[in-house]
N, C-alpha and C positions, 0 to 999 in steps of 0.2 A: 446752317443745319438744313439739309435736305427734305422736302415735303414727299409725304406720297402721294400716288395718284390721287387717293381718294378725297384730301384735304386741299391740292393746290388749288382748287378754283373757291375757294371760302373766302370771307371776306377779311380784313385782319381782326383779330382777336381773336379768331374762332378756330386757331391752329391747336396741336397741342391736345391734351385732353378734355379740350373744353365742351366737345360735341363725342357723345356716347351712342351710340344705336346697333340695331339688333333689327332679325329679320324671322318669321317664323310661320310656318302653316297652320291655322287655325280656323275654324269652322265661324259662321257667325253668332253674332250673340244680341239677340232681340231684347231691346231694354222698354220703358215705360218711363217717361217723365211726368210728373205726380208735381202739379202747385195746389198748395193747401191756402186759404184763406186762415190765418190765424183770427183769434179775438180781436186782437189789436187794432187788426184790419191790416198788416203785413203780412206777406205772403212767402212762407218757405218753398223751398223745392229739392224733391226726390228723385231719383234715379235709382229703378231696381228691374233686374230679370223681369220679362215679359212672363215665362213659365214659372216663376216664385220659387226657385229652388233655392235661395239664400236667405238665409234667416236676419241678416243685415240688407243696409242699401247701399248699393255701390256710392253713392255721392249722397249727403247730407246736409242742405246749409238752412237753418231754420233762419226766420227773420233775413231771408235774404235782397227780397223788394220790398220798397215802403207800399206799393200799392198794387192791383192785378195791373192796373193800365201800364207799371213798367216791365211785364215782363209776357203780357199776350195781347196779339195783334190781329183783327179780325178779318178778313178780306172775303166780304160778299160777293155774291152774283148779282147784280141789279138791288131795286128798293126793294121789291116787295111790294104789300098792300097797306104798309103804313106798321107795320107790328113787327119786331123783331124776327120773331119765329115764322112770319110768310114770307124770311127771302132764303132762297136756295142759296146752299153756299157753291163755290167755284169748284166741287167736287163733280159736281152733276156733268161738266164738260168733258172729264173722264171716263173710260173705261172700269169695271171691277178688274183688281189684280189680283195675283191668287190670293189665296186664304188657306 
C-alpha cells in the first residue's frame, strides 16, 4: 500500500490513521496555574484563563501531589541574610517585560 508524503518518514505503527492533526490561526491564550494546599496536606492543581472569562478550569486534578515539594521548585539568587524572604530570586537578573 502506498504512503503519502506526509506519513513516509514515521516510524512503524504510526501509518494509517493512527496520527490525526490539524492546523489553525489562533490568537494566544494566557492561562494561570493555581496549586491549592488541600487539608490533607496534598496538593491539587488548577489551570484557568489569566482574564477569568470561563466559568469552569480548563484542567482539574484535585489530590494530584502528595506534597508542595513534588510539584514546586525554588531557584534562588544567592543566600541571603539567613531568612527565607532576604534572598532575591533569580528574576532580579532580568529585565521587566511588558505587562
Amino acid at each position: 500500500m502506498p504512503h503519502s508524503p506526509v506519513v513516509r518518514g514515521l516510524p512503524v505503527g504510526c501509518e494509517g490513521v493512527d496520527i490525526l492533526f490539524g492546523r489553525t490561526r489562533t490568537k494566544e491564550v494566557h492561562v494561570l496555574h493555581c496549586y491549592v494546599v488541600e487539608f490533607s496536606g496534598k496538593v491539587s492543581h488548577y489551570i484557568t484563563t489569566e482574564d477569568g472569562t470561563l466559568d469552569d478550569f480548563l484542567y482539574k486534578k484535585e489530590d494530584r501531589f502528595e506534597s508542595i515539594d513534588e510539584c514546586l521548585q525554588i531557584f534562588t539568587y544567592g543566600i541571603g541574610n539567613g531568612f527565607y524572604h532576604s534572598i532575591a530570586g533569580s528574576d532580579i537578573r532580568f529585565p521587566a517585560g511588558p505587562s
